[in-house]
C-alpha positions as CSV (number, residue, x, y, z in Angstrom):
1,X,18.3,29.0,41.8
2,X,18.3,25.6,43.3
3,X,14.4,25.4,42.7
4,X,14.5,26.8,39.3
5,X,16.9,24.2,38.4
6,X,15.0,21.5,39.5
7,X,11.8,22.9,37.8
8,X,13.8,23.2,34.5
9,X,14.9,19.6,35.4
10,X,11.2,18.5,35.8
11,X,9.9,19.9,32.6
12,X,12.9,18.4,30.9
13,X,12.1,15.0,31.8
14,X,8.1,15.3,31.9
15,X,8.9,16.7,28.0
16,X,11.3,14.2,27.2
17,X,8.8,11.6,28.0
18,X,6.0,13.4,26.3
19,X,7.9,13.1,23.1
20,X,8.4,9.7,23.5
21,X,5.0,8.7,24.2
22,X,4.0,10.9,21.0
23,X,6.9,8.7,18.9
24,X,5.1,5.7,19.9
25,X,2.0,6.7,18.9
26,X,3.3,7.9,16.1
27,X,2.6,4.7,13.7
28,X,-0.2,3.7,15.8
29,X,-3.6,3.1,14.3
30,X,-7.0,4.0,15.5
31,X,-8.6,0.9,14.0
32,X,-10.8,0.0,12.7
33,X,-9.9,2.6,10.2
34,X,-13.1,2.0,8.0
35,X,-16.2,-0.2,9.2
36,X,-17.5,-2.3,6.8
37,X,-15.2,-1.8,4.0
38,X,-12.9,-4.7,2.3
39,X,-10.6,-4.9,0.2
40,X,-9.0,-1.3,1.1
41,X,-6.1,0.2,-1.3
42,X,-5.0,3.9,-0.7
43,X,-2.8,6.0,-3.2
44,X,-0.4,8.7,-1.2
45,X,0.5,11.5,-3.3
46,X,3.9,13.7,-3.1
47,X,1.6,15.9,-1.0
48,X,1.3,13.7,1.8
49,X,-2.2,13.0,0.6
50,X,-4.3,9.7,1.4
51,X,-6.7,8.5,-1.0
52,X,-8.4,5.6,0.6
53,X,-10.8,2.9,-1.6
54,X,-12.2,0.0,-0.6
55,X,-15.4,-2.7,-1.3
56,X,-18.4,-1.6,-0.2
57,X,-21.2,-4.5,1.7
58,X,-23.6,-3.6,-1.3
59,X,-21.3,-4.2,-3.9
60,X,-22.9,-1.0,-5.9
61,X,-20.8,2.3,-5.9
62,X,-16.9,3.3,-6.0
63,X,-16.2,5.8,-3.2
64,X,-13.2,7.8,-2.8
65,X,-11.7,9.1,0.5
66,X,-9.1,11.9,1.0
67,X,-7.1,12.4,4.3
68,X,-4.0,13.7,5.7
69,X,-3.0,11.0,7.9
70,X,-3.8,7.5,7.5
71,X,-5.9,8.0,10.9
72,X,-7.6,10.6,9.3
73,X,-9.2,8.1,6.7
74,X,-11.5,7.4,9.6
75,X,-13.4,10.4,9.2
76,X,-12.8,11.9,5.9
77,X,-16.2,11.7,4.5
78,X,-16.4,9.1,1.0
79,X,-17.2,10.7,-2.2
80,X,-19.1,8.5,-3.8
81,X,-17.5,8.4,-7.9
82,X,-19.1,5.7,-9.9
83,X,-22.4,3.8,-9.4
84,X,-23.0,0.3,-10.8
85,X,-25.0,-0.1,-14.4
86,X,-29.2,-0.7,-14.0
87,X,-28.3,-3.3,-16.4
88,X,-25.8,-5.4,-18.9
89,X,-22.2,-5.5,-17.6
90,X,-20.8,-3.7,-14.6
91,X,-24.3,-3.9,-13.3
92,X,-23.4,-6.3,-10.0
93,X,-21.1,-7.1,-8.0
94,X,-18.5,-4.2,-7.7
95,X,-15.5,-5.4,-6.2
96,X,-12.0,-4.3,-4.7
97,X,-11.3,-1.0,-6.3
98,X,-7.9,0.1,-6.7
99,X,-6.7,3.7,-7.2
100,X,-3.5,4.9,-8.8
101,X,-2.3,7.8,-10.6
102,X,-0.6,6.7,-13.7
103,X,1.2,9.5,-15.9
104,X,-0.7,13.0,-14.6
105,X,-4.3,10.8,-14.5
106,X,-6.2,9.0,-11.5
107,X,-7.2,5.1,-12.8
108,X,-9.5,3.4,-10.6
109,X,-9.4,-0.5,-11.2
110,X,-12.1,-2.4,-10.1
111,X,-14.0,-6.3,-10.8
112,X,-18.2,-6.3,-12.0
113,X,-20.4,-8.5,-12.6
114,X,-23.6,-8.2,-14.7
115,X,-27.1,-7.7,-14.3
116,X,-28.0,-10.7,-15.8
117,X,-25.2,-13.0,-14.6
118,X,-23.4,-11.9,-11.3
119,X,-21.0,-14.0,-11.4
120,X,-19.9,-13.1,-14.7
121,X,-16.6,-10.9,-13.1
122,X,-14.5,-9.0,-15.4
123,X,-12.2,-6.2,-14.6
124,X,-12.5,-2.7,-15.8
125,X,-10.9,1.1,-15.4
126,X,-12.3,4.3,-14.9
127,X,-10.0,7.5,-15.6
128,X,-10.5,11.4,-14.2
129,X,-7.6,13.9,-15.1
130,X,-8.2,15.9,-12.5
131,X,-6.1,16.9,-9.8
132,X,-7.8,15.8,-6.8
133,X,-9.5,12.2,-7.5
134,X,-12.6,13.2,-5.5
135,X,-13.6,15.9,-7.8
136,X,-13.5,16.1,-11.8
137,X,-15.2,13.7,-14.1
138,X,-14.8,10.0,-13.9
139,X,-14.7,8.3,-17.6
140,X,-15.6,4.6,-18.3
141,X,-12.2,3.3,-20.2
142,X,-14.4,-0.4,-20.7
143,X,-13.0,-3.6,-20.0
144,X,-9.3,-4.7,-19.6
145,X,-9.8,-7.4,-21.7
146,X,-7.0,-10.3,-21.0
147,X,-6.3,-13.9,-23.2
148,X,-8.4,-16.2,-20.6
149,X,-11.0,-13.9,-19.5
150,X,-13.3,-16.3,-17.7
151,X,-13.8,-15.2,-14.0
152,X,-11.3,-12.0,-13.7
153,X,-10.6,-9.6,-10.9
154,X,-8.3,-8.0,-8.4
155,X,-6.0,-6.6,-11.0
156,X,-3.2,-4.1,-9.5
157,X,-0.2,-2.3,-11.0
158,X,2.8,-1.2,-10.9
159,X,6.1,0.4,-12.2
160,X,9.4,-1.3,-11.9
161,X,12.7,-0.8,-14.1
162,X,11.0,1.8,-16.3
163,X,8.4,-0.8,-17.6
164,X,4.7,-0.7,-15.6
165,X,3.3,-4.3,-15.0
166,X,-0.7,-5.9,-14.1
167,X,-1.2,-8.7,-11.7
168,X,-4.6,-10.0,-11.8
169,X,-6.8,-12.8,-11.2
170,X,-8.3,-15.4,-13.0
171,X,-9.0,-19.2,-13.4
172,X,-5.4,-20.8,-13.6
173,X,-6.5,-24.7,-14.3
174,X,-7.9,-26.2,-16.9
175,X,-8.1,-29.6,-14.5
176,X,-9.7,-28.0,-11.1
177,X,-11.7,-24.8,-10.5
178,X,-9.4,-22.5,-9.1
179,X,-7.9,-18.9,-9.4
180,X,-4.4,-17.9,-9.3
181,X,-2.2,-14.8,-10.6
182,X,-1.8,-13.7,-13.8
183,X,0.9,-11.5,-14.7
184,X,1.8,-9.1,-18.3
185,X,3.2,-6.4,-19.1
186,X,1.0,-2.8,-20.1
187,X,1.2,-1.6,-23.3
188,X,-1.4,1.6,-21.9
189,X,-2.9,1.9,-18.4
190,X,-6.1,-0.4,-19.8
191,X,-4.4,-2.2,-22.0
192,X,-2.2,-5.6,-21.6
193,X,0.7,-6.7,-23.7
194,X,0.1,-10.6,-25.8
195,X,2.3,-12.5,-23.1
196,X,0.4,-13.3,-20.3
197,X,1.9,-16.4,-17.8
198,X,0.5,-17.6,-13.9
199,X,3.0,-17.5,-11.8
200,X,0.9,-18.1,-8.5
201,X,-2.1,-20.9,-8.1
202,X,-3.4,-22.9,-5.1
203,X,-1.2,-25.6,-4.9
204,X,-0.8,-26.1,-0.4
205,X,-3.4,-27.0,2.1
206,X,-3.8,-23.5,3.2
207,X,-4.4,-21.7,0.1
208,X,-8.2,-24.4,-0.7
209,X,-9.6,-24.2,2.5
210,X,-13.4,-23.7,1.1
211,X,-12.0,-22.6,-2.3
212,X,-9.3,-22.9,-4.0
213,X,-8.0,-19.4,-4.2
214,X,-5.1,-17.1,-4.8
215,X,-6.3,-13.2,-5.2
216,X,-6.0,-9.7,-4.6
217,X,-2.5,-9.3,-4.9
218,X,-0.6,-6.3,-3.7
219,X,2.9,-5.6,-4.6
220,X,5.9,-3.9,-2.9
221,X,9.6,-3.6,-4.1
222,X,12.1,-3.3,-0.9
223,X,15.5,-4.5,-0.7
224,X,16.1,-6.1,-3.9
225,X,13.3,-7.8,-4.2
226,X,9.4,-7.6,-5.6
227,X,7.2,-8.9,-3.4
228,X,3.5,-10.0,-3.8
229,X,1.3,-10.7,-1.1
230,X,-2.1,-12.5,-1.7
231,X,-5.3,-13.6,-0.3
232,X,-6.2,-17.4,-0.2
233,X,-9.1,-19.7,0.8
234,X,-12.6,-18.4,1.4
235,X,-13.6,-15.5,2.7
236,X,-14.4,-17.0,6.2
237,X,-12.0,-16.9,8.9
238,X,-9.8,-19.6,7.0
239,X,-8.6,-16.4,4.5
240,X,-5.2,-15.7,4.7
241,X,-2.2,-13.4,3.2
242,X,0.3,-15.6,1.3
243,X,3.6,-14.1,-0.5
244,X,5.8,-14.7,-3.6
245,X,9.0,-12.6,-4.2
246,X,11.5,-12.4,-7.2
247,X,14.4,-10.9,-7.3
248,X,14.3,-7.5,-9.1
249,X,16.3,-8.0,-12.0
250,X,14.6,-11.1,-12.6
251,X,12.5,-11.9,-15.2
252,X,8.8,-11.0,-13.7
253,X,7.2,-12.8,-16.7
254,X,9.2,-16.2,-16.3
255,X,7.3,-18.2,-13.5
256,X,10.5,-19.6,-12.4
257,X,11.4,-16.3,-10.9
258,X,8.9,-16.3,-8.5
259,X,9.0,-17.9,-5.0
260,X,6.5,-18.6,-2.8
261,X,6.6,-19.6,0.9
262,X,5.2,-22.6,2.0
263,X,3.3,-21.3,4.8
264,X,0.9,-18.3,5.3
265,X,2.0,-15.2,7.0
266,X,-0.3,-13.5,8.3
267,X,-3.7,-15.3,9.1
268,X,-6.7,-15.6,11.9
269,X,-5.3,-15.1,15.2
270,X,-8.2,-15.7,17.7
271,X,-6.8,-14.7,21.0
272,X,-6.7,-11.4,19.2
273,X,-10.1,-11.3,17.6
274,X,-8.9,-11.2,14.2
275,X,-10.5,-13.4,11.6
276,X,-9.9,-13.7,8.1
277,X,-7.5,-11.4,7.6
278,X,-6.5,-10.6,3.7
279,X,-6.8,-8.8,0.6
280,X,-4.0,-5.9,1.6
281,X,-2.6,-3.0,0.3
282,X,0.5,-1.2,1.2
283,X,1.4,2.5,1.6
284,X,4.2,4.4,3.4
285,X,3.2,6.2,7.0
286,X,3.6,10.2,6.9
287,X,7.2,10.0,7.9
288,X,7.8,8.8,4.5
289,X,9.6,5.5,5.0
290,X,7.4,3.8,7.8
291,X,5.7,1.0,5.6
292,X,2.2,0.6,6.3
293,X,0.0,-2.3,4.9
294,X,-3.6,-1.8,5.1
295,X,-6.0,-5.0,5.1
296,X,-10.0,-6.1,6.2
297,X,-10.5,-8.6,8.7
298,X,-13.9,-9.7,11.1
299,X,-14.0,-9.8,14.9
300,X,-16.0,-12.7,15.2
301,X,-15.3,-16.0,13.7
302,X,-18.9,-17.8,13.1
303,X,-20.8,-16.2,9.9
304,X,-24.6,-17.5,9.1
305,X,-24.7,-18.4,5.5
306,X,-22.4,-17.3,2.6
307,X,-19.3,-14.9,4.2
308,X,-19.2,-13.0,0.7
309,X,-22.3,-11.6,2.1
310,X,-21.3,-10.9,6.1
311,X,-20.7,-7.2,5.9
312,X,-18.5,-6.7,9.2
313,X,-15.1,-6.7,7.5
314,X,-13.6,-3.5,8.7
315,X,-10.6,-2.0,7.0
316,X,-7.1,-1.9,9.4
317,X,-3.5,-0.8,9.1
318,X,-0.5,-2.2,10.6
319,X,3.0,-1.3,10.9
320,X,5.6,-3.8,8.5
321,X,8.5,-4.6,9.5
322,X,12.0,-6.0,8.1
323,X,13.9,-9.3,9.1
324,X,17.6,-9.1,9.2
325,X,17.4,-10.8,6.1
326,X,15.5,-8.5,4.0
327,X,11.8,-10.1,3.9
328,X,8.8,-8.7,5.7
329,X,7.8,-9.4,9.2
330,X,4.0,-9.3,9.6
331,X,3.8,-9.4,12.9
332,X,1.4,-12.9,13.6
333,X,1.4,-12.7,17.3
334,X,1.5,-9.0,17.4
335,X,-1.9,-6.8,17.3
336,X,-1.8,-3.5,15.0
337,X,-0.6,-1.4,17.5
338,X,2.1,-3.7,19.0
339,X,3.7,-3.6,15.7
340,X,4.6,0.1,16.0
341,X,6.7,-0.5,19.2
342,X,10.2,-1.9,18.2
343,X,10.5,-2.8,22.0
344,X,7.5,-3.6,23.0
345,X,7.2,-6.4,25.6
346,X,5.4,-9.2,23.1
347,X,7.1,-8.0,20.4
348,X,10.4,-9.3,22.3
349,X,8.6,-12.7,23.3
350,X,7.9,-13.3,19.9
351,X,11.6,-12.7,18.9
352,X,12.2,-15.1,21.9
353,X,10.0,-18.2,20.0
């Protein structure tokens, strides 16, 4: 009896601790999710499906990936969707696709250039009814033509208060060259409504560093609030996430309800090998309320010649976490992983600071 007791003791404890090693791993990541993929956004479904899209290093092709677990983005194979036009627009420079389902219909969002004129970037939507985005028949909807129209990209959107919203990108100064956010309400899913107002452009020492940039916005609603992160600077290792909030029963389409923090919060950390972190997207970790933001970032901080053209920015995904007061915690000092742990040992030096 005595022995049996002790056994039954034993496996107890050796389970007990098995289960909580299997918690903490639980959020983990096995990064890098994707190798040379940027700008990643992923669409879960009610299913517990992951579609994972992201910038490809030749800037040709829209691929779609379908897995089960965020981890298993890592080896679900890409279906590639869409190739670029031999010539005349959406013939170069395919950039940061975004996928969402929008009324019983996948929409993938993405930025082109031409053939002719790479540089020329407009934004433009594909559509497939089908069930599973990585099957069916992709359809061309054309541009998503907006009032300025000059050097356009990065559009996302969502739904909030019944009425579904685009924030996008395009030149916000008619006195330096610059982007910044653009914000409207849709009258379709490829369509915009006539007001159309900035409500983000480069304005502190962080956000010109090699350009003057705000992009690649990403939006999530939590505790009263709509938050937008973005991307600012070059590409290089001075790119950085910035973020605006409003309050959500503000008016999204007056500037004055949006607030932006002076500093950046979440940026190159070197003593963790992570350089030019930016251009997220958030999703919600197969528990359901774990939020998880995804984002592409380099190992190595010296580039030779343009970084648009450095392929090596790998796709990652991070725990987020809550301040008491509501806003997100991006976890600076923290790597990926660390941010899964509530108690883990840096996490509580960095509380400490």
């Amino acid at each position: 009896m005595k022995f049996s007791t002790l056994f039954l003791a034993v496996t107890l404890t050796v389970s007990g601790l098995a289960g909580t090693a299997q918690s903490l791993k639980k959020n983990q990541f096995n990064n890098p999710l994707a190798l040379q993929r940027a700008d990643p956004h992923v669409w879960k479904t009610p299913d517990g499906t992951y579609y994972f899209v992201a910038t490809v290093p030749e800037y040709d092709r829209i691929e779609v990936r379908r897995a089960k677990t965020i981890n298993g983005i890592k080896e679900a194979q890409p279906v590639v969707v869409w190739r670029k036009h031999d010539k005349g627009p959406m013939g170069n420079h395919i950039w940061a696709p975004e996928i969402h389902r929008i009324d019983g219909k996948w929409y993938i969002y993405f930025a082109a250039g031409s053939t002719e004129d790479k540089w020329a970037i407009r934004k433009y939507a594909l559509s497939n009814p089908a069930e599973d985005p990585t099957t069916g028949e992709w359809k061309e909807e054309g541009q998503i033509v907006s009032q300025r129209n000059e050097f356009t990209l990065d559009e996302t959107t969502f739904e909030h208060q019944g009425q579904r919203y685009m924030i996008w990108v395009d030149r916000a100064s008619d006195k330096v060259v610059n982007t910044g956010l653009y914000i409207a309400k849709m009258t379709s899913p490829t369509t915009l409504a006539e007001k159309q107002v900035v409500i983000s452009q480069p304005e502190h020492a962080w956000e010109i560093k090699g350009h003057r940039v705000n992009e690649a916005p990403a939006v999530l609603i939590r505790n009263g609030k709509v938050f937008v992160t973005f991307s600012a600077s070059a590409t290089d290792a001075n790119y950085c996430l910035g973020l605006l909030w409003a309050d959500e029963n503000a008016d999204l389409l007056a500037p004055a309800s949006w607030h932006k923090l002076p500093e950046p919060v979440f940026y190159t950390n070197e003593a963790l090998k992570r350089f030019g972190p930016g251009h997220n997207s958030f999703t919600v970790a197969e528990d359901g309320k774990t939020d998880v933001m995804l984002y592409h970032a380099r190992d190595y901080k010296e580039i030779n010649g343009e970084p648009l053209y450095d392929p090596n920015r790998h796709t990652r995904a991070r725990v987020l976490r809550w301040t008491k007061e509501g806003m997100p915690d991006f976890g600076q000092e923290l790597d990926d992983n660390e941010m899964a742990l509530k108690k883990g040992k840096r996490a509580k030096k960095a509380k400490k600071r």
